[in-house]
C-alpha positions in Angstrom: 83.3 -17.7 -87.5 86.1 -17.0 -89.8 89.0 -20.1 -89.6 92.3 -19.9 -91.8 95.2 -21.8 -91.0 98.1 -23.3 -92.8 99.6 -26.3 -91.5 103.5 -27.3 -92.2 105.1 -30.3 -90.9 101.7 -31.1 -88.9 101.8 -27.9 -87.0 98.7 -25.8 -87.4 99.9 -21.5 -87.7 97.0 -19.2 -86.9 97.0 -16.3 -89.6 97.4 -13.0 -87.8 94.2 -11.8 -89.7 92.0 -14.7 -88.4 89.9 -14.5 -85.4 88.6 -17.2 -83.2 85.5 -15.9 -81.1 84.3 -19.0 -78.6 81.2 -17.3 -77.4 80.5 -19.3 -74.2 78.9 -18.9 -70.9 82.9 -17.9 -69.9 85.8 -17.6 -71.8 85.9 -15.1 -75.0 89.2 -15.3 -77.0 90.0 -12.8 -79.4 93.2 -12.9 -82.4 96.1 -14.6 -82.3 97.2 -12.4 -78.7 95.2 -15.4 -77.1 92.9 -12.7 -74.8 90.4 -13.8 -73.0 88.2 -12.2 -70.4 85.9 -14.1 -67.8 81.8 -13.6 -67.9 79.0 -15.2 -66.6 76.6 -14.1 -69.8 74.9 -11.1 -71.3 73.4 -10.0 -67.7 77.4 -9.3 -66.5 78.1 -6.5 -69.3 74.7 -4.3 -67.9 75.6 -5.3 -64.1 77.8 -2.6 -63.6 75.8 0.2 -65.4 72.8 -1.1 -64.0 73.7 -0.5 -60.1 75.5 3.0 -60.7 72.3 3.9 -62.6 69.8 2.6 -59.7 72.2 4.7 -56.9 72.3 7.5 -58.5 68.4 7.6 -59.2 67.9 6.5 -55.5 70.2 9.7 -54.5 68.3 12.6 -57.2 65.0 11.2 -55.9 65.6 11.3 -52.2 64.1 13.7 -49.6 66.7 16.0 -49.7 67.7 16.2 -53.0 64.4 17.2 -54.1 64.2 19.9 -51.2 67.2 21.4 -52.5 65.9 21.5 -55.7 62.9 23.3 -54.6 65.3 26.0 -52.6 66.9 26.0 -56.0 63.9 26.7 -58.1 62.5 29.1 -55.5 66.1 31.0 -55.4 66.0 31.2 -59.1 62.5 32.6 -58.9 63.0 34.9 -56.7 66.3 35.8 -58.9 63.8 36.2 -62.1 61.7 38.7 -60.0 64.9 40.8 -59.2 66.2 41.0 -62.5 62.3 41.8 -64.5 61.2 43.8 -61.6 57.3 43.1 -62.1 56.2 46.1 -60.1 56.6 48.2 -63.3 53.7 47.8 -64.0 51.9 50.0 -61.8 54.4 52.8 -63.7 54.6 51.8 -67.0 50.8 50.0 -67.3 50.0 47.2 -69.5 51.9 46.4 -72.8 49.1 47.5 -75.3 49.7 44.4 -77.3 47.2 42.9 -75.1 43.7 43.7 -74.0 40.6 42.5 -72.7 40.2 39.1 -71.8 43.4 37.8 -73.2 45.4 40.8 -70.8 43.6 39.7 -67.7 44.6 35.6 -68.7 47.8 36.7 -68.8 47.7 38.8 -66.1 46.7 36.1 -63.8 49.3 33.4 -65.2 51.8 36.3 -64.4 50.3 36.9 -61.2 50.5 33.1 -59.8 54.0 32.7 -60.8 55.1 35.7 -58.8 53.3 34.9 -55.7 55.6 31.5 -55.8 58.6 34.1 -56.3 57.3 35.7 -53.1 56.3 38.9 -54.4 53.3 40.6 -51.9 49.9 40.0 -53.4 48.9 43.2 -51.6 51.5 44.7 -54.6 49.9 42.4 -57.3 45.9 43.0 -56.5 46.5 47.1 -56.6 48.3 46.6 -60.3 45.0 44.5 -61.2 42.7 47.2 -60.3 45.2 49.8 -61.6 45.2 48.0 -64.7 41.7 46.7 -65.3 39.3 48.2 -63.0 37.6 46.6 -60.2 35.6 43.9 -61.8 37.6 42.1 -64.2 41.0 42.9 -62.4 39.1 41.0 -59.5 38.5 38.2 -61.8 42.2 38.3 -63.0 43.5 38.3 -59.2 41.3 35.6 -57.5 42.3 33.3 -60.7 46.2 34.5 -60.2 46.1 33.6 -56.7 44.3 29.9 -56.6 47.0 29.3 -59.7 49.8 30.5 -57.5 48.5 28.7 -54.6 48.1 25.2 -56.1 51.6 25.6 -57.7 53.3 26.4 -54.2 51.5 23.7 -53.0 52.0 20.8 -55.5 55.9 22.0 -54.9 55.9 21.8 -51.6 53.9 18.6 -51.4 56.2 16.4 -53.8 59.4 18.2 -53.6 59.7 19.4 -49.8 57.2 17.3 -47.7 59.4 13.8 -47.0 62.0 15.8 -45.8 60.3 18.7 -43.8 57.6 15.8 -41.7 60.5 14.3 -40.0 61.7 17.8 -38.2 58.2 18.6 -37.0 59.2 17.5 -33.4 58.4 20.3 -31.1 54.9 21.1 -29.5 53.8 23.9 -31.4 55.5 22.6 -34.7 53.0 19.6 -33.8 50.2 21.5 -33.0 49.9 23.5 -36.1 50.8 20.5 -38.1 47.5 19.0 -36.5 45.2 21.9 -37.1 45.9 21.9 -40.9 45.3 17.9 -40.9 42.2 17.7 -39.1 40.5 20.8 -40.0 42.0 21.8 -43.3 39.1 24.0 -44.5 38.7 26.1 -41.5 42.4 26.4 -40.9 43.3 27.8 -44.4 40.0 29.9 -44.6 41.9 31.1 -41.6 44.7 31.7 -42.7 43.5 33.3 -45.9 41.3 35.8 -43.9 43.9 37.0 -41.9 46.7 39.0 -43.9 49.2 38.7 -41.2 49.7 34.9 -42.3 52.1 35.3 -45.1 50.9 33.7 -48.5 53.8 31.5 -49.6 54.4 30.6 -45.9 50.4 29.1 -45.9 50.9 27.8 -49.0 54.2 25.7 -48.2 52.9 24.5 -44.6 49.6 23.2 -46.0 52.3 21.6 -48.1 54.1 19.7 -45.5 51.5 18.8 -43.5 48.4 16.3 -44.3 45.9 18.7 -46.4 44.2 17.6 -49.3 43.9 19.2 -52.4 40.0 19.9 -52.6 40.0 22.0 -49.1 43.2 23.7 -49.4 41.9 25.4 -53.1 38.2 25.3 -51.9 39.6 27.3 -49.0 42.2 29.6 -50.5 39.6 30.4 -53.5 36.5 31.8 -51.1 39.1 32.7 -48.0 40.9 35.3 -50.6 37.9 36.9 -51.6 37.5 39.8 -49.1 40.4 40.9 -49.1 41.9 40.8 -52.9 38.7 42.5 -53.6 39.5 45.0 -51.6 42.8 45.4 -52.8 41.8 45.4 -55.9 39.2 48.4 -55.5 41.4 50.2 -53.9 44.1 50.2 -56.5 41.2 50.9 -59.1 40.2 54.1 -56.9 43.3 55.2 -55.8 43.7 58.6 -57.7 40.6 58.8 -55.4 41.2 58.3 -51.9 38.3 60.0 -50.7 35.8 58.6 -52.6 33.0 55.9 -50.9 34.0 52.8 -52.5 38.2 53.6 -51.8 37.2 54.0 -47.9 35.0 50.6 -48.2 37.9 49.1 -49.5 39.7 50.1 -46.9 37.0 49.3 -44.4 37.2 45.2 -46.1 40.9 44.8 -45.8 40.8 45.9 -41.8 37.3 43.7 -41.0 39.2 40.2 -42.3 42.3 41.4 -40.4 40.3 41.8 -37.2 38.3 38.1 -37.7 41.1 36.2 -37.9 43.1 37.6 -35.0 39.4 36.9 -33.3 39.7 33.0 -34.2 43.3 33.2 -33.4 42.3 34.1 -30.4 40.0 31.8 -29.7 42.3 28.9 -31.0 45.0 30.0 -29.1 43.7 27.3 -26.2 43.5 24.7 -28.1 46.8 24.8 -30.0 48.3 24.9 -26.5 46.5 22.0 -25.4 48.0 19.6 -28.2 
């Protein structure tokens, strides 16, 4: 600390350039205006900051916030497919920058991201056969749609679930929630099995309710099987519609469709009894 004074006739003058700084628990003064402010210590200058900061964290990291930003990020999504219009492909084929291996990796990276953008997997698994045959556009598929699947649901599990589990309130909102709980595997093999069930609408209610991890991928990974397959041959044999394997294809994506309207059927009772 910096002290110059003069005195005359036993008066002591403070210099305008000198500063007197008492750093105490209360009272800093500052120059020769004599101002002063009242603090109670280094914790009172982060006080303020500290509380606006730990509202507005509590606000972005509530329920709803984070549901709106999943309606955001699915809006924008959804906005993306719009604008690149993926479907193209089936027109315009592959770019021929890529091949092989590396085209069906990509493919498949491609092919989960859109399903979260809602676009029809029946769409997506006739450009993988159309592209790369039946056997590795199979591959490509069943590895686009467990990608897809696990995205939409790790979305829906951190960024929807505390605010959707409150509203589930009426019997057969219940019910269902329930079914995918307690018998996760069979529900989503299910659900998979029968293409009536949308996929993003499986994906986002295994989400909200109570499934784990292990039996909603487990599920979704053999439960797809039949009838991407299918799809897949078929869009591989399409210039072809008369040929055996096309009308086997065909043949595969009716026989799931039938099985699960047969265990809907025969769950019917007990989701009414919940």
């Amino acid at each position: 600390m910096l002290d110059a004074t003069t005195r005359s006739g036993g008066t002591a003058t403070a210099s305008p350039r000198a500063t007197a700084t008492e750093l105490g628990p209360t009272t800093v003064t500052v120059g020769a205006l004599g101002f002063s402010a009242a603090l109670d210590g280094p914790a009172a200058l982060a006080a303020a900051p500290a509380g606006l900061t730990s509202r507005c964290t509590r606000v972005l990291l509530s329920p709803w916030s984070r549901l709106a930003l999943l309606v955001a990020l699915l809006v924008a999504a959804a906005g993306c497919v719009l604008a690149f219009q993926p479907q193209r492909l089936l027109a315009d084929g592959w770019p021929p920058q890529l091949g092989g291996a590396a085209a069906a990796v990509a493919f498949a990276a491609a092919y989960g991201l859109c399903t979260v953008a809602f676009v029809p997997r029946p769409l997506l698994n006739l450009a993988a056969g159309a592209l790369f045959g039946s056997q590795l556009g199979t591959g490509a598929a069943l590895g686009g749609t467990v990608l897809g699947a696990g995205i939409a649901f790790g979305l829906g599990r951190v960024l929807g679930q505390d605010a959707l589990r409150p509203l589930l309130r009426g019997r057969w909102l219940k019910a269902a929630d329930g079914q995918l709980s307690r018998h996760a595997f069979r529900s989503m093999m299910a659900a998979r099995l029968f293409p009536g069930v949308p996929f993003w609408a499986a994906n986002y209610c295994a989400a909200v309710s109570r499934m784990r991890w292990t039996p909603f991928l487990l599920a979704t990974a053999l439960g797809s099987v039949p009838n991407t397959a299918a799809y897949v041959v078929a869009g591989a044999r399409a210039s072809s519609p008369t040929s055996p394997a096309f009308l086997i294809a065909m043949a595969f994506i009716a026989v799931p469709a039938l099985l699960g309207t047969v265990v809907a059927w025969r769950k019917r009772h007990r989701l009414r009894g919940h």
